[in-house]
C-alpha positions as a Markdown table, in Angstrom:
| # | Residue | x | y | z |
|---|---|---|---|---|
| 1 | Unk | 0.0 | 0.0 | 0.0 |
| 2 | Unk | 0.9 | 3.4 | -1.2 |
| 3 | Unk | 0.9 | 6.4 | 1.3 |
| 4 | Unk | 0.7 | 9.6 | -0.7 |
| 5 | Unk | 1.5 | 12.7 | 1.3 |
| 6 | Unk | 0.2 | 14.9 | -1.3 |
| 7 | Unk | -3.2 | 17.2 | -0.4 |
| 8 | Unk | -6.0 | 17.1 | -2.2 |
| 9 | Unk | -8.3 | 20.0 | -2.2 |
| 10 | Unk | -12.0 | 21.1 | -3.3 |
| 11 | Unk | -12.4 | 23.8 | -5.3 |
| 12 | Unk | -14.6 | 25.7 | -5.9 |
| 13 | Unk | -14.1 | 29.0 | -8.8 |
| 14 | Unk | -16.5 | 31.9 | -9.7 |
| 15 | Unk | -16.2 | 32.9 | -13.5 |
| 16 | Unk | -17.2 | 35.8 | -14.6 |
| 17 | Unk | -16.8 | 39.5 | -15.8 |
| 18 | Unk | -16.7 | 43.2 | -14.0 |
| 19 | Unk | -15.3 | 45.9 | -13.5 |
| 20 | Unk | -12.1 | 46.5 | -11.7 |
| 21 | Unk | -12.0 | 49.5 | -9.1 |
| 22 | Unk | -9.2 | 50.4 | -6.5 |
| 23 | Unk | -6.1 | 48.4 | -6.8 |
| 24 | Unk | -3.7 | 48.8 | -3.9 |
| 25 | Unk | -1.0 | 47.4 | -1.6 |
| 26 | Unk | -2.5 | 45.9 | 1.2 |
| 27 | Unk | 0.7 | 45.8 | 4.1 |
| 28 | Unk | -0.8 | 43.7 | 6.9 |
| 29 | Unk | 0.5 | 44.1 | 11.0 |
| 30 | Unk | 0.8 | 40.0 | 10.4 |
| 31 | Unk | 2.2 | 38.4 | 7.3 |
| 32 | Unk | 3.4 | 40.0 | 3.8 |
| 33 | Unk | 2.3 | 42.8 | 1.9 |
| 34 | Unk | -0.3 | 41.5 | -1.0 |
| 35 | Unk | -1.7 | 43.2 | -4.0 |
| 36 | Unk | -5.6 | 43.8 | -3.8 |
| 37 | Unk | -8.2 | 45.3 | -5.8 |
| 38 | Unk | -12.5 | 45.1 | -5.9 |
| 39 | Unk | -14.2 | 43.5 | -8.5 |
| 40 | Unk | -17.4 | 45.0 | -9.4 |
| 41 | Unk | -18.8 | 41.8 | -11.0 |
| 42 | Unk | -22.0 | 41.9 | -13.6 |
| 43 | Unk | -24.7 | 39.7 | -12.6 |
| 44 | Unk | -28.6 | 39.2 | -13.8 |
| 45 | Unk | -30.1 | 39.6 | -17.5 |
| 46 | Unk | -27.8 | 42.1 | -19.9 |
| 47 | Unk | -30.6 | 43.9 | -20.1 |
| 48 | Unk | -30.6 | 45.3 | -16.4 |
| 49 | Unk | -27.4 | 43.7 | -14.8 |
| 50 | Unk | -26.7 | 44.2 | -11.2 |
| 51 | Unk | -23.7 | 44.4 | -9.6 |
| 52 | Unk | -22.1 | 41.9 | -7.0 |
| 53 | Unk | -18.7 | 43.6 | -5.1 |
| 54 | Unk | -16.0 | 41.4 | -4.0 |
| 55 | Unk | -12.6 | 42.5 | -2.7 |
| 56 | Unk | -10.2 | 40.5 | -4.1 |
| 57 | Unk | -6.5 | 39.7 | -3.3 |
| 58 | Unk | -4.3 | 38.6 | -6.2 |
| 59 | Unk | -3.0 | 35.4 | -6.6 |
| 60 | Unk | -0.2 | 34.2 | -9.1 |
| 61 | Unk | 2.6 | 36.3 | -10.7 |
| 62 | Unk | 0.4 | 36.7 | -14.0 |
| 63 | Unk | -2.3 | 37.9 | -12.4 |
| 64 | Unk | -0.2 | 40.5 | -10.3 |
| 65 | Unk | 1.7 | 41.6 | -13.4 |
| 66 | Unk | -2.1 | 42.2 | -15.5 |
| 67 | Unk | -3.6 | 43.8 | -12.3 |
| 68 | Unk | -0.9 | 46.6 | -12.1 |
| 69 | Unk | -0.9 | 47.2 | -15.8 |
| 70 | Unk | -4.1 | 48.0 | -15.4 |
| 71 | Unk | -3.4 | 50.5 | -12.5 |
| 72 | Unk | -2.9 | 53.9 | -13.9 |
| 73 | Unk | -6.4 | 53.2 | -16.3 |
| 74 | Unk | -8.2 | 52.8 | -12.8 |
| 75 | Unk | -6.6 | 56.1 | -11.4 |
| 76 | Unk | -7.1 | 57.7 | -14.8 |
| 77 | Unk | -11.1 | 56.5 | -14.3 |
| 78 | Unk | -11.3 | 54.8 | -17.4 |
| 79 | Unk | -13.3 | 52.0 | -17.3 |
| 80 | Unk | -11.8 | 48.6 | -17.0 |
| 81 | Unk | -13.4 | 45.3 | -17.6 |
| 82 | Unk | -12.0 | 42.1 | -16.9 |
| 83 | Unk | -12.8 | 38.5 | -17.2 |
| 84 | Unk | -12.2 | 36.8 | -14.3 |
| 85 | Unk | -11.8 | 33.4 | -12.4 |
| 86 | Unk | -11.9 | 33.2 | -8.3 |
| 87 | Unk | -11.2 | 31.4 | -6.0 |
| 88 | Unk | -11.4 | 30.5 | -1.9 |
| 89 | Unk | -14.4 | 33.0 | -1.9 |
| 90 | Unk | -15.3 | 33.9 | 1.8 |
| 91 | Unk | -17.3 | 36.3 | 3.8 |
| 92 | Unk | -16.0 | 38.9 | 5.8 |
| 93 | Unk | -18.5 | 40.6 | 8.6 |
| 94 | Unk | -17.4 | 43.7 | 9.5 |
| 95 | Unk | -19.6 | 47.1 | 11.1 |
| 96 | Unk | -19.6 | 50.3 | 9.4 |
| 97 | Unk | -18.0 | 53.5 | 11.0 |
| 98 | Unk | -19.2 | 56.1 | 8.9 |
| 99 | Unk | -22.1 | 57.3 | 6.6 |
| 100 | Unk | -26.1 | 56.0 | 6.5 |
| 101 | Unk | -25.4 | 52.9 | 7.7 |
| 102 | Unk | -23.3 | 53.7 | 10.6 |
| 103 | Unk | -23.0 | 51.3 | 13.4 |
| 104 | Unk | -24.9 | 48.6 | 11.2 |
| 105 | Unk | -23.5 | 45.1 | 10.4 |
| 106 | Unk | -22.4 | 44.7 | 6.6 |
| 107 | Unk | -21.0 | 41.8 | 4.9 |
| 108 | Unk | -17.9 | 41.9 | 2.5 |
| 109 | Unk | -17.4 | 39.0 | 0.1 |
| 110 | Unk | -13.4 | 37.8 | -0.4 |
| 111 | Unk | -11.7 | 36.1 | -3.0 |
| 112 | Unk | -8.8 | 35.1 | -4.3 |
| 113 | Unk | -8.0 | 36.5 | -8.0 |
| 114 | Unk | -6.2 | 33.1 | -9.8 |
| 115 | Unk | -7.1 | 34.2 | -13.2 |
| 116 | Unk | -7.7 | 37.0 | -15.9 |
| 117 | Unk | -8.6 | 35.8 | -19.5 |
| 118 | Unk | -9.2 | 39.3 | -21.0 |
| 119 | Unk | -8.9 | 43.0 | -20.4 |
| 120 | Unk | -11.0 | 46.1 | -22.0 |
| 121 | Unk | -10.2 | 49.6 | -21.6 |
| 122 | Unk | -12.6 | 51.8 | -22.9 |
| 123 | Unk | -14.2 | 49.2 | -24.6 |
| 124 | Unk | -10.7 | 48.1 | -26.8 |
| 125 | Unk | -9.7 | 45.1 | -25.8 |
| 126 | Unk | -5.9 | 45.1 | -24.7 |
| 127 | Unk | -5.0 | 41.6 | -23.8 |
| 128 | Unk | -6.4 | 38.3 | -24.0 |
| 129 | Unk | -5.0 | 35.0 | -22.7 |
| 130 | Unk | -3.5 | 32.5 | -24.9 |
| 131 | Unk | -5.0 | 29.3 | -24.8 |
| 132 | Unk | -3.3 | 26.6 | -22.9 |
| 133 | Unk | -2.0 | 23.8 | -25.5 |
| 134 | Unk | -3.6 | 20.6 | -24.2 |
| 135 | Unk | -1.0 | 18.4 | -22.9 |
| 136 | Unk | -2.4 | 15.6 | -25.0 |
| 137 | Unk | -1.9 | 17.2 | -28.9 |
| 138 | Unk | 1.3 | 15.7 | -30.1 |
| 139 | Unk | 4.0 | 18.7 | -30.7 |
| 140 | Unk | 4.3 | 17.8 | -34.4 |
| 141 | Unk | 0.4 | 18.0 | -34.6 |
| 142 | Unk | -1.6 | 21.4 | -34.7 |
| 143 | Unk | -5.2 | 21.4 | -33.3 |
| 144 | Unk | -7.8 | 21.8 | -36.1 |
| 145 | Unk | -9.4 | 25.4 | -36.5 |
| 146 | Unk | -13.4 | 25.6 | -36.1 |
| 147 | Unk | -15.2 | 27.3 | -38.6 |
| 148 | Unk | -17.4 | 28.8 | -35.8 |
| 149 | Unk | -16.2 | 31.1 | -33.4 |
| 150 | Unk | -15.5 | 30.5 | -29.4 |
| 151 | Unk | -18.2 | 31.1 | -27.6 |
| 152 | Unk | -16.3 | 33.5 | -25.3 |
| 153 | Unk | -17.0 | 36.9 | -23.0 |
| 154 | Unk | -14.6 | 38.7 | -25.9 |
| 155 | Unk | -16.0 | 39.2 | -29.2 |
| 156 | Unk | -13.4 | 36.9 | -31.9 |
| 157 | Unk | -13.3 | 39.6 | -34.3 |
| 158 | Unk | -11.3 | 42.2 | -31.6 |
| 159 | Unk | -7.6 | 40.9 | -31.7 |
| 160 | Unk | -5.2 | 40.6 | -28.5 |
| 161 | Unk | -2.4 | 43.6 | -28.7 |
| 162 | Unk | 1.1 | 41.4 | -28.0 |
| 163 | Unk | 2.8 | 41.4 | -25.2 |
| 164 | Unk | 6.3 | 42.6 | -24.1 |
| 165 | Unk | 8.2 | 39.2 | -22.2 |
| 166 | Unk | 8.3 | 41.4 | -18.8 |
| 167 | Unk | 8.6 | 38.1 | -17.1 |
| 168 | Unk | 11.4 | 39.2 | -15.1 |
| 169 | Unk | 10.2 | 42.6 | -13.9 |
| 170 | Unk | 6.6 | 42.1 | -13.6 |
| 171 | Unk | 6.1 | 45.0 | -11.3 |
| 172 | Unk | 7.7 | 47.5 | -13.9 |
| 173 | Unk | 5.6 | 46.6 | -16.5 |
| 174 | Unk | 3.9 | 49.3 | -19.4 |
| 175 | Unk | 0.0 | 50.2 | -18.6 |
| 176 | Unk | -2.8 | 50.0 | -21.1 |
């Protein structure tokens, strides 16, 4: 018999598409300093969507290095719209200090950012993820090409504008 000390986890992701609002550098008494940011997430018919808030900390070197590219459009109040995976949501309960609701409970939903799969500014889209190769396709084979367009968040007829390799200095990269 076989002991494996590997974990094994649930998991449980939230896909989806919003809008990003105030990225910042969260420096915690306890623990490191972490990049954050609020998602204000689309929800409901397209006709009248609503808005579901969560306040996000980002996970993974690529999404850090998107997230802060995207920093001066969110200062600049251009609106940014992102597609989005999550992960390890959570609720945080926390009473307000200030305004209307002063002294009332209020409930924050957390996350963790893993992924972004596409970025609008404005409307132009400015980066989209490349596809993961499927382990499985042979090197010296190349997948066949639908006729019919992906059914993705991005329309297929807006192109991806390259990226610089800025793998070594994520945190210096250009903004959109």
């Amino acid at each position: 018999m076989t002991t494996s000390s590997e974990k094994s986890y649930f998991d449980l992701h939230i896909t989806g598409l919003g809008y990003l609002n105030r990225i910042r550098d969260v420096k915690p008494k306890k623990g490191d300093a972490f990049l954050a940011c609020d998602i204000a997430a689309l929800n409901g018919p397209s006709e009248k969507p609503e808005y579901r808030r969560f306040d996000v900390r980002v996970s993974g070197s690529e999404a850090q290095h998107l997230i802060r590219r995207c920093e001066e459009a969110v200062k600049a109040e251009r609106k940014v719209l992102i597609g989005f995976r999550l992960g390890d949501l959570w609720t945080d309960i926390f009473t307000y200090t200030k305004g209307k609701n002063e002294g009332k409970p209020g409930v924050s939903l957390k996350a963790r950012l893993l992924f972004v799969s596409w970025i609008k500014v404005d409307g132009q889209l400015v980066y989209k993820a490349e596809p993961k190769a499927s382990e499985e396709t042979p090197r010296d084979e190349t997948p066949a090409v639908s006729s019919e367009p992906a059914a993705q968040d991005a329309p297929a007829s807006e192109a991806a504008i390259p990226e610089t390799d800025t793998a070594d200095t994520p945190a210096l990269a250009e903004s959109f």
